[in-house]
C-alpha positions in Angstrom: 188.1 40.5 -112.0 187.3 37.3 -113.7 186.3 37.0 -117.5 183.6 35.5 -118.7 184.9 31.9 -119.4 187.8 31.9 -117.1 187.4 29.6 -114.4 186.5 29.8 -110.7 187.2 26.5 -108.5 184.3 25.6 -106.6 187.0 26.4 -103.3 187.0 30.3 -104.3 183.6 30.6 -104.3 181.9 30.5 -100.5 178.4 29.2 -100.3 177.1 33.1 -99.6 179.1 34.1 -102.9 177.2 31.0 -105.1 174.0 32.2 -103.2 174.7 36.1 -104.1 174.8 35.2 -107.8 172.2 32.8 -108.2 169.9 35.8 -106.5 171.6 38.5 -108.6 171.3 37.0 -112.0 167.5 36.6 -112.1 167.1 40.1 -109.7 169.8 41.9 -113.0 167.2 39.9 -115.6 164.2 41.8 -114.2 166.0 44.8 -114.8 167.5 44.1 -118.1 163.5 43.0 -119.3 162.3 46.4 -117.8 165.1 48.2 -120.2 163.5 46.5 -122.5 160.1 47.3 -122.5 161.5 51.1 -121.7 163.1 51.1 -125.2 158.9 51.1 -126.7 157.0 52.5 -124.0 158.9 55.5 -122.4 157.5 58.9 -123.0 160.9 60.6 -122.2 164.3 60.3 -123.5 166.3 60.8 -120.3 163.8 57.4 -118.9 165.3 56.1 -122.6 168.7 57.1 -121.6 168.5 55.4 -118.2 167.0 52.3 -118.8 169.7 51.6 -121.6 172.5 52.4 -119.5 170.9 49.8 -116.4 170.5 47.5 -119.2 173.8 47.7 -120.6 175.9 47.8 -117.3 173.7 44.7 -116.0 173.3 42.0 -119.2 177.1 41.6 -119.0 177.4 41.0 -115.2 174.6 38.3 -115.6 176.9 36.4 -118.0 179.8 37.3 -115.5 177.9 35.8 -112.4 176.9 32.4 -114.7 180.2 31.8 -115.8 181.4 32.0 -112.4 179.2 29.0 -111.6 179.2 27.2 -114.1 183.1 27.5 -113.5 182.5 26.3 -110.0 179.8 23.6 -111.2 177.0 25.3 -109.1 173.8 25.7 -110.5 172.4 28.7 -112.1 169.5 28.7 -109.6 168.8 28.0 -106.3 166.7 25.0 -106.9 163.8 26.8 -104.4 162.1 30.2 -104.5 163.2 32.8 -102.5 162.2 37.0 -101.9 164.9 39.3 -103.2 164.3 42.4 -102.0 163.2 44.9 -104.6 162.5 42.3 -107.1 158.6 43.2 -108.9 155.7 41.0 -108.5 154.7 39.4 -112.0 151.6 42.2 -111.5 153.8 44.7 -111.4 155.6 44.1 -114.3 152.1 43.0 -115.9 151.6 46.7 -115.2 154.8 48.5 -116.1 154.6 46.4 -119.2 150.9 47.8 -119.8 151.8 51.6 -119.4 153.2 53.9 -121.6 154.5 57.2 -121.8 154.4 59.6 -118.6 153.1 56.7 -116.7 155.6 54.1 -117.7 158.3 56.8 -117.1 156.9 57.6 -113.0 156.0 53.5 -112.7 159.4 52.6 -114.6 161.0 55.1 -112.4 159.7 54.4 -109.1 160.0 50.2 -109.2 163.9 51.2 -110.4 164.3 53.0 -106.8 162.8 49.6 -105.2 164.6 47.1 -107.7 168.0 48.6 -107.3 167.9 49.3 -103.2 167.5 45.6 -103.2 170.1 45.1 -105.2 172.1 47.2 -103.2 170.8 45.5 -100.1 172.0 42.1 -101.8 175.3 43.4 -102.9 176.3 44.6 -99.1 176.0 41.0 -97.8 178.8 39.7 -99.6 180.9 43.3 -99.3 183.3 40.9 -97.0 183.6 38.5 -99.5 187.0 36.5 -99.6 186.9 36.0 -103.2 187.9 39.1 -104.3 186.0 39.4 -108.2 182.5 38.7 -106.1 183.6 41.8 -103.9 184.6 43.9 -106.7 181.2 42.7 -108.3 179.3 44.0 -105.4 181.1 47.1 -104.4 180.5 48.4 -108.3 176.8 47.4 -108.1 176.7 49.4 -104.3 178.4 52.2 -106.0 176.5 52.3 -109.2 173.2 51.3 -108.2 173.6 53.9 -105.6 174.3 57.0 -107.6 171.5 56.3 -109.9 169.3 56.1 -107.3 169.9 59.2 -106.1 170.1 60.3 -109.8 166.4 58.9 -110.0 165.2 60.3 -107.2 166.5 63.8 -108.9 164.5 63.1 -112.1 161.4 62.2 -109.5 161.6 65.3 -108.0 161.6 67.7 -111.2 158.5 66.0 -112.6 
């Protein structure tokens, strides 16, 4: 897998790879903000726990994907809007951002489900990916993002 600062010609990266990361670095930012505001406002530890790891796993792949196209001179963004799935409205994080304790934890927990199925979602469309550090990439986030769902779901379900 590329480094951060090594560079990717513009012919390695297809126009679905460009358009995976310029989805996937503002979709990984939500979730690196919602660590964030887990770090003050979770009632439980284990929430704690999870929302560092997320946090930690995801800040550096954000700096992988934009070095990737800056190395390819693409833009960071996609110069339009477009729905990710599992991304939160602002007014959902307005509200995850107002909560606190056992209700941040269940809201925190429940929009992770959403936010990382989408990512998951996202992740599957470039599985076949000729470039082979955008398909490594994606089949860790698949992997990942797919065992802590399940690991979330677990947590859900002893509440």
């Amino acid at each position: 897998m590329h480094q951060p600062g090594e560079k990717i010609t513009a012919q390695e990266l297809s126009a679905d790879d460009i358009m995976f990361a310029q989805m996937m670095i503002p979709h990984h930012q939500q979730a690196v903000d919602m660590g964030v505001l887990a770090e003050t406002r979770a009632g439980k530890e284990v929430v704690r726990k999870l929302a560092a790891e997320i946090k930690d796993e995801q800040a550096p792949e954000i700096e992988l994907m934009k070095s990737w196209l800056e190395s390819a001179g693409a833009p960071l963004e996609m110069g339009h809007s477009m729905d990710m799935p599992g991304l939160l409205s602002a007014s959902q994080m307005d509200n995850l951002a107002a909560a606190s304790g056992d209700q941040f934890d269940k809201l925190y927990l429940l929009s992770m489900i959403e936010h990382h199925k989408g990512a998951i979602e996202m992740a599957q469309a470039v599985l076949t990916s000729k470039n082979i550090n955008v398909k490594a990439l994606a089949e860790s986030i698949v992997s990942t993002q797919t065992d802590q769902v399940a690991y979330i779901e677990s947590l859900l379900g002893n509440n």
